[in-house]
Structure formats: C-alpha cells, structure tokens
C-alpha positions as protocol buffer text, in pm:
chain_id: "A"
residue {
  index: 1
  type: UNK
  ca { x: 2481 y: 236 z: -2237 }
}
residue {
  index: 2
  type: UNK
  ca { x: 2538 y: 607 z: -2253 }
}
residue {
  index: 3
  type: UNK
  ca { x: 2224 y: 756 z: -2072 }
}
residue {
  index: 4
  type: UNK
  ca { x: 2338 y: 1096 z: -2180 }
}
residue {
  index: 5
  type: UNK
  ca { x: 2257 y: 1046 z: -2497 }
}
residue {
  index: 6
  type: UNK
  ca { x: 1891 y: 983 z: -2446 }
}
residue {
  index: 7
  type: UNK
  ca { x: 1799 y: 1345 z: -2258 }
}
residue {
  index: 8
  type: UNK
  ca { x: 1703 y: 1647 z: -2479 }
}
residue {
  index: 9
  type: UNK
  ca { x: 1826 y: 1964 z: -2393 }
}
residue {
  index: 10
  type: UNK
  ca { x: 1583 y: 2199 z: -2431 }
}
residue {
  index: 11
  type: UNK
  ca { x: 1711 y: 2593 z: -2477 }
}
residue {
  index: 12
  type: UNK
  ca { x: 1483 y: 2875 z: -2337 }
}
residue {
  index: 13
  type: UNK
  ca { x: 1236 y: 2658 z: -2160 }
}
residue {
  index: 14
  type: UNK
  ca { x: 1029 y: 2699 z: -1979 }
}
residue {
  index: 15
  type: UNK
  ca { x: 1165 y: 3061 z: -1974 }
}
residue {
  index: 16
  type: UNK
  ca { x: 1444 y: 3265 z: -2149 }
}
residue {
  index: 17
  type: UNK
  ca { x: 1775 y: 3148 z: -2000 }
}
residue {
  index: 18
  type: UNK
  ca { x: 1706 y: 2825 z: -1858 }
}
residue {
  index: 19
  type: UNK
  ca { x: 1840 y: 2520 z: -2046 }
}
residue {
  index: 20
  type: UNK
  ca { x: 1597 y: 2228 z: -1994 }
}
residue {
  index: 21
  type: UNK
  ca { x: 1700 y: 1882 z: -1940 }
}
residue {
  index: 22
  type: UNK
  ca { x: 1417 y: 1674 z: -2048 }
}
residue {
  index: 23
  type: UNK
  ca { x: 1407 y: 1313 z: -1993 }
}
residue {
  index: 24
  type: UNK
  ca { x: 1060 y: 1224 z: -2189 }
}
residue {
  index: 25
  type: UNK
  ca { x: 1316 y: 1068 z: -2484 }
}
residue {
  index: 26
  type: UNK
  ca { x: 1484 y: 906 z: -2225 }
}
residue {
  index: 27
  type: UNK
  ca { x: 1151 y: 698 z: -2125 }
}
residue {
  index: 28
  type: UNK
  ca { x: 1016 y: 649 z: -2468 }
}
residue {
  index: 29
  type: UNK
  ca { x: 1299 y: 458 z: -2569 }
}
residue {
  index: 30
  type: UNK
  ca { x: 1247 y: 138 z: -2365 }
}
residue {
  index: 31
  type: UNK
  ca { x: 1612 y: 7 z: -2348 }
}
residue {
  index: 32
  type: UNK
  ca { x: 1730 y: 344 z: -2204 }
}
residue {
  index: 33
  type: UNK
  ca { x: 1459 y: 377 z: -1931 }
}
residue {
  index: 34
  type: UNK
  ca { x: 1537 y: -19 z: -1850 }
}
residue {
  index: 35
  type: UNK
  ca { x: 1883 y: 19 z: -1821 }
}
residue {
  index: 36
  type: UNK
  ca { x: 1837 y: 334 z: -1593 }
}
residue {
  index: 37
  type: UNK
  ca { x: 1595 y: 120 z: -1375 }
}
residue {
  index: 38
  type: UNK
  ca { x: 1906 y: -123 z: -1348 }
}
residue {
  index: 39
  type: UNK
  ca { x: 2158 y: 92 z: -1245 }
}
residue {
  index: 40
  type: UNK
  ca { x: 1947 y: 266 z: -976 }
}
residue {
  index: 41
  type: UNK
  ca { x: 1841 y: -93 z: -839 }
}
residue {
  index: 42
  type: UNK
  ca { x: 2231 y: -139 z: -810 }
}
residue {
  index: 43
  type: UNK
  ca { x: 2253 y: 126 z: -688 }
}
residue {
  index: 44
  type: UNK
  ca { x: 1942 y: 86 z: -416 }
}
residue {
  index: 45
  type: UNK
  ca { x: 2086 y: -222 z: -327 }
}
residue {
  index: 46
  type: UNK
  ca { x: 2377 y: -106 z: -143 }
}
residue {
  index: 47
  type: UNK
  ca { x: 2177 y: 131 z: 27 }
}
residue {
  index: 48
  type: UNK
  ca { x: 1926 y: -11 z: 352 }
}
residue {
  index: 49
  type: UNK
  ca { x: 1632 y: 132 z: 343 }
}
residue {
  index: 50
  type: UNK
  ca { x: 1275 y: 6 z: 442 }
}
residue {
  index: 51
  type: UNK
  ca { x: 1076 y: 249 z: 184 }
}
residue {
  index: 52
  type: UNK
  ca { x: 1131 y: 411 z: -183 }
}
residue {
  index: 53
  type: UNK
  ca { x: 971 y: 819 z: -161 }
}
residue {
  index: 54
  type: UNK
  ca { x: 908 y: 972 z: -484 }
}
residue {
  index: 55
  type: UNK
  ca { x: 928 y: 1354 z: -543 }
}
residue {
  index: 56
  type: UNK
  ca { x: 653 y: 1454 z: -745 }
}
residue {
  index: 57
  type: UNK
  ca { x: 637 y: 1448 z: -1039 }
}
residue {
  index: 58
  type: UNK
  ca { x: 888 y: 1311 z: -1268 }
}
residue {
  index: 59
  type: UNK
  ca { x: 1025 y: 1163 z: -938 }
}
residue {
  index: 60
  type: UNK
  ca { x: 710 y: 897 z: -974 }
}
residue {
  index: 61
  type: UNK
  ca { x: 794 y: 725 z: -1298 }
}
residue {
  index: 62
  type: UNK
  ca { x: 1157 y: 612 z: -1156 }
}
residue {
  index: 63
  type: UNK
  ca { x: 1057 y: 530 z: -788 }
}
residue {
  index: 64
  type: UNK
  ca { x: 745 y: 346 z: -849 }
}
residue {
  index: 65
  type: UNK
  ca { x: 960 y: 107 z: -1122 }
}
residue {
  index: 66
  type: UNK
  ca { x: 1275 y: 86 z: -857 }
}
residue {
  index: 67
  type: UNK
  ca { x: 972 y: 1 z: -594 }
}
residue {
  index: 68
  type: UNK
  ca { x: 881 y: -290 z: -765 }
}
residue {
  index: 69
  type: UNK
  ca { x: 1173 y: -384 z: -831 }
}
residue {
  index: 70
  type: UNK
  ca { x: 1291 y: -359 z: -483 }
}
residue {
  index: 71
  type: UNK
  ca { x: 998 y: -502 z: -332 }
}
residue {
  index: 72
  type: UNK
  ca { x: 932 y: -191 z: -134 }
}
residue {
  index: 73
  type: UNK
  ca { x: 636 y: 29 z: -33 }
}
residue {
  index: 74
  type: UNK
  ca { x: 624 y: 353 z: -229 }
}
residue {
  index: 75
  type: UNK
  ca { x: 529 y: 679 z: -69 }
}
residue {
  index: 76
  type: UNK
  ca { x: 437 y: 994 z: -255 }
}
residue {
  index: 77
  type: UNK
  ca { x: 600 y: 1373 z: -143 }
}
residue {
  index: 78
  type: UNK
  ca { x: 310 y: 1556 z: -350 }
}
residue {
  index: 79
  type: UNK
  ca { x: 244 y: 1916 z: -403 }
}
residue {
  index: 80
  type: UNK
  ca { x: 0 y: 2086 z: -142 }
}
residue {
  index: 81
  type: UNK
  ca { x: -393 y: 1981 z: -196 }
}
residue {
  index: 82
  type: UNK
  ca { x: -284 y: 1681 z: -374 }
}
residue {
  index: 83
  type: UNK
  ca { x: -355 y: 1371 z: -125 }
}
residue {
  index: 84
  type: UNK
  ca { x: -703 y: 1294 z: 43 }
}
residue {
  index: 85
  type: UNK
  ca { x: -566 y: 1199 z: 409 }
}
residue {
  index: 86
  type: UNK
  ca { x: -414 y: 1345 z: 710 }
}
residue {
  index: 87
  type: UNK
  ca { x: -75 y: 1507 z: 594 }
}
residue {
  index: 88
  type: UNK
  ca { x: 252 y: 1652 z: 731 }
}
residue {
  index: 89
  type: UNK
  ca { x: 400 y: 1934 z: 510 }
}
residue {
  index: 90
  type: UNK
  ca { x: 687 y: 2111 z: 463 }
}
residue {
  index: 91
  type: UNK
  ca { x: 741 y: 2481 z: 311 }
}
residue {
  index: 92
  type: UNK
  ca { x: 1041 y: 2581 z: 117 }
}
residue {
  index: 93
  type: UNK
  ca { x: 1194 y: 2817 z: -140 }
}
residue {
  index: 94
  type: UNK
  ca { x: 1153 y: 2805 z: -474 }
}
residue {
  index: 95
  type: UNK
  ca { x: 1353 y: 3046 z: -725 }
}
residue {
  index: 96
  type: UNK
  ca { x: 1023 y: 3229 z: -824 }
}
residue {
  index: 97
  type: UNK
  ca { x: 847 y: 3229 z: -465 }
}
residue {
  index: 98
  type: UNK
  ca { x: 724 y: 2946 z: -206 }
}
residue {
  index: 99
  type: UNK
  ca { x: 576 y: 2575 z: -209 }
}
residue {
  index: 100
  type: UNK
  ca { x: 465 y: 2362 z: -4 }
}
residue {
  index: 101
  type: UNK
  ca { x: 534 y: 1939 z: -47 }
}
residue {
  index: 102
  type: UNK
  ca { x: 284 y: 1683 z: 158 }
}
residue {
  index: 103
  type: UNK
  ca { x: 304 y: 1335 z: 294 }
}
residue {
  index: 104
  type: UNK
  ca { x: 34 y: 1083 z: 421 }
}
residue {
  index: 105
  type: UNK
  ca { x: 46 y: 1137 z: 827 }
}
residue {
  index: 106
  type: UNK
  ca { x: 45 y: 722 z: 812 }
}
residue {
  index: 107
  type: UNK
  ca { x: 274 y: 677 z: 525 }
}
residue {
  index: 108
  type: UNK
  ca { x: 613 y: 713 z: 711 }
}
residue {
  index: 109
  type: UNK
  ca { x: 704 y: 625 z: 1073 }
}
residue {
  index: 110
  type: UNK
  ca { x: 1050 y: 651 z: 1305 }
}
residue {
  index: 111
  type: UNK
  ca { x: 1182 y: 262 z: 1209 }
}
residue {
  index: 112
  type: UNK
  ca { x: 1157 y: 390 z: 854 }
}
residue {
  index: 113
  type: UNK
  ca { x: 1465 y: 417 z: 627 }
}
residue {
  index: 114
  type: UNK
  ca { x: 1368 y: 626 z: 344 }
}
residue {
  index: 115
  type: UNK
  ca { x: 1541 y: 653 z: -19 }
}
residue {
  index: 116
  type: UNK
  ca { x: 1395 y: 942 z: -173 }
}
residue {
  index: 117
  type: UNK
  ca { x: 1398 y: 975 z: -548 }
}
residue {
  index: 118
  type: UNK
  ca { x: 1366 y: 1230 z: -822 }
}
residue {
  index: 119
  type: UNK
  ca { x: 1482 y: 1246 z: -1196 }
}
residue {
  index: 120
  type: UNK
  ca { x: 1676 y: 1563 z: -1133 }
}
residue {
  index: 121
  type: UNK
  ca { x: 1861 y: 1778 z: -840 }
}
residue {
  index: 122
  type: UNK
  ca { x: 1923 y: 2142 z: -997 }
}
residue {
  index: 123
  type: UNK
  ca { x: 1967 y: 2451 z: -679 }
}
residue {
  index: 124
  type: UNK
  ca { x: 1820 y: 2151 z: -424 }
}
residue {
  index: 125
  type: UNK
  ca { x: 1524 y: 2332 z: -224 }
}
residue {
  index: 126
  type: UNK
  ca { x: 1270 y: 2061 z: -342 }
}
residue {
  index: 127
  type: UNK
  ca { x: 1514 y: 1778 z: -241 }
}
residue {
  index: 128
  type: UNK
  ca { x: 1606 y: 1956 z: 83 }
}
residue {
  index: 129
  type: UNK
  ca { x: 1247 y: 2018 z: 145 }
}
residue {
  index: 130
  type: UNK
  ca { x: 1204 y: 1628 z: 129 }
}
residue {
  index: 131
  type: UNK
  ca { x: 1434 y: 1574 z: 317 }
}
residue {
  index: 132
  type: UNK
  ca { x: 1298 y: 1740 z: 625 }
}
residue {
  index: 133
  type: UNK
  ca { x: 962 y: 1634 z: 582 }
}
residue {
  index: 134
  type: UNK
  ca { x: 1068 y: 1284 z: 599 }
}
residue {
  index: 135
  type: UNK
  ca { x: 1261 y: 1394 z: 898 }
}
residue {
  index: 136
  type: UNK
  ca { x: 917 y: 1534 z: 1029 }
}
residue {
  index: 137
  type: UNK
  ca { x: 740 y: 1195 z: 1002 }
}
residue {
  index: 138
  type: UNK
  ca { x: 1049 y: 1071 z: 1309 }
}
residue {
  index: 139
  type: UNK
  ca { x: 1226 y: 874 z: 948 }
}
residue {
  index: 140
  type: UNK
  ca { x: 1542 y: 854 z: 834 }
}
residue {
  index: 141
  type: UNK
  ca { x: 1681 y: 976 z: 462 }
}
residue {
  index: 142
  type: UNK
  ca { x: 1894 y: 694 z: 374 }
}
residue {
  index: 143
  type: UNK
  ca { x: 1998 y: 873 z: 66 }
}
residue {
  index: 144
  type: UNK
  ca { x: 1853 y: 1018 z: -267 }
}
residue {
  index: 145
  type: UNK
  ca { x: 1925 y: 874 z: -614 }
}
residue {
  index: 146
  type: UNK
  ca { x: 1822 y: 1096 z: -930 }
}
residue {
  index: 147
  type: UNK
  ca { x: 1910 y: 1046 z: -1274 }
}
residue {
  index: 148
  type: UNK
  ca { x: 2069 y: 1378 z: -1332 }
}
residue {
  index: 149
  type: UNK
  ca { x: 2287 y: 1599 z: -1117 }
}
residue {
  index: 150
  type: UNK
  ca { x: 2306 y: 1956 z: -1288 }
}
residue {
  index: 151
  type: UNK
  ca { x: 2612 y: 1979 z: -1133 }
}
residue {
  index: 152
  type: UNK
  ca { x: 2704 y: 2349 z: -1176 }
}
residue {
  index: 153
  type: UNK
  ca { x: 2418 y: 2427 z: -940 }
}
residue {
  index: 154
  type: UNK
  ca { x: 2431 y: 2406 z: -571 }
}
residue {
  index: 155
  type: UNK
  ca { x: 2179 y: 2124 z: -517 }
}
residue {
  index: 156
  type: UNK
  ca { x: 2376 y: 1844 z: -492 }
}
residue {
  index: 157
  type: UNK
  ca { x: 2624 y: 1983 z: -326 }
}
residue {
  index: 158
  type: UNK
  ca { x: 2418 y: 2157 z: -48 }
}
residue {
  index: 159
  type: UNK
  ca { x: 2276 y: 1804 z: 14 }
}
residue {
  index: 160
  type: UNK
  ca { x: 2610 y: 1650 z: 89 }
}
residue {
  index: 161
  type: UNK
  ca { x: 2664 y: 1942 z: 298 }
}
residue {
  index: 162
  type: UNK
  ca { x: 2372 y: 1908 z: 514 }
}
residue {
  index: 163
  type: UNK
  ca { x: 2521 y: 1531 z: 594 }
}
residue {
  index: 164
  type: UNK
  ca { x: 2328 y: 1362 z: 295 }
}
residue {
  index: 165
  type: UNK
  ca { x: 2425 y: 1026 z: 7 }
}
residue {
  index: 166
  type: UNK
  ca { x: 2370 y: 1128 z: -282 }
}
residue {
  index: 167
  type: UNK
  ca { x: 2382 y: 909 z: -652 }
}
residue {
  index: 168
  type: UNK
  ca { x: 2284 y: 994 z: -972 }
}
residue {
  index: 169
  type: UNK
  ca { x: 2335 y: 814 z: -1321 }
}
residue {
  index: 170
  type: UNK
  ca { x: 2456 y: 1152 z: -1560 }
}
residue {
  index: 171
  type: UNK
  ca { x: 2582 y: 1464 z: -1500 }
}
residue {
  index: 172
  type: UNK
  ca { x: 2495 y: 1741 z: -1683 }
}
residue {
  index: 173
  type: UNK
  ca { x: 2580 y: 2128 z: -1679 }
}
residue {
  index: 174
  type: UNK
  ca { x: 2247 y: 2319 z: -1567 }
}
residue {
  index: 175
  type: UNK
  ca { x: 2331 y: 2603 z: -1813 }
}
C-alpha cells in the first residue's frame, strides 16, 4: 500500500511558507492507518525494547495502537502542566522560542528500553528533547519510529548523528 498517498499536503499552514503534512486522511481511512500499524509492529519487532513512549500529540494515536499491539506499557512525553504526578522535564528549542516536554517521575526506570514514537521528525528538537529526557529517567532510547521523515530538514539526520535508530514509513520533502 502506498502510504504516501493518504497524507494531505497542506500549503501555507499553519503560517505562510510552511508546507503541512497532515496525516488526519491518513487515519480516517481505516486500511491506511492499519497497514501503517503493521509496518511499524514489523518494524518494533526487530527492535528490543521494554516500553513504547509517545510524543505528544499526534505521537499518541500511533504508539498507543503499536502498544497494544506489542503488548507493551505506554508512557506519555507531554507538554509542560499536562500530567498530575511527580515529573522529570526537559527544555529545548523550538523554531519560534522554547518548550518544555514532561514525564511521570515513576513511568521510566534504568532497565528500561524505550522506543519513542511520533508521526513526524521535521528540524528534530522535539525528538532530541525526548530523547534526553528519557535519558534523564537512567533509560535507554532503543530507537524512534515515525511515519514521516521530512527529509530535507535536519531532524533525522541530527538524530543519527547524536548515535540514534531511526525508521519511518514515507519520506516526504518538508518544503
């Protein structure tokens, strides 16, 4: 199944210039989403991990499905103020200022191996920011899967750089 044909590009939004992938076509249409769901269990499967961490918030919808598919806990990275407990946070750079990403202080712990998803890597300071704050809970990033690498932008790549797997299911240009 070609996946690519089930994303909309958006022009323009949410601002002038930026050409928006948007992948609410690809989970209305139930064979598409099901057949992404497969290939990132395939690709899960080759991958040990003890834990599935979803980036909020698109992240969600494909990690909690590859969770159950899996069999494995889920654990949410969420934006600051978002979960009741104890948390662990980690700062980072977006292209319009700062944010700030939060995990449960009890959610991860150092025998964890952590895949981390999301449904898109574009310049990568979101994933990289996950990345560290699963590194700040003593776990290990086993890799990230996301549907789409924008691969004209540096995210992927600076991932691999910084000694991180990385999959994704379609590649598409980010402009």
């Amino acid at each position: 199944m070609n996946l690519e044909k089930y994303i909309r590009s958006i022009p323009n939004y949410p601002k002038q210039g930026i050409l928006f992938r948007d992948i609410t076509s690809l989970l209305e249409h139930k064979k598409a989403f099901q057949f992404a769901i497969k290939k990132m269990k395939a690709i899960s499967k080759k991958i040990p991990h003890t834990k599935i961490a979803a980036i909020e918030a698109r992240g969600f919808v494909f990690a909690a499905a590859l969770a159950y598919v899996n069999k494995k806990p889920l654990v949410l990275l969420r934006k600051k103020n978002k979960l009741p407990g104890k948390t662990i946070n980690q700062k980072f750079t977006l292209e319009y200022g700062m944010d700030v990403i939060e995990v449960h202080k009890s959610s991860l712990h150092n025998k964890d191996k952590v895949l981390i998803i999301d449904d898109l890597i574009a310049t990568g300071g979101t994933a990289l920011a996950a990345a560290h704050l699963v590194r700040k809970c003593k776990a290990t990033v086993s890799a990230f899967i996301f549907l789409i690498d924008l691969f004209d932008l540096p995210g992927n790549k600076l991932l691999q750089s910084r000694g991180y797997k990385t999959y994704k299911l379609i590649d598409f240009p980010g402009h």
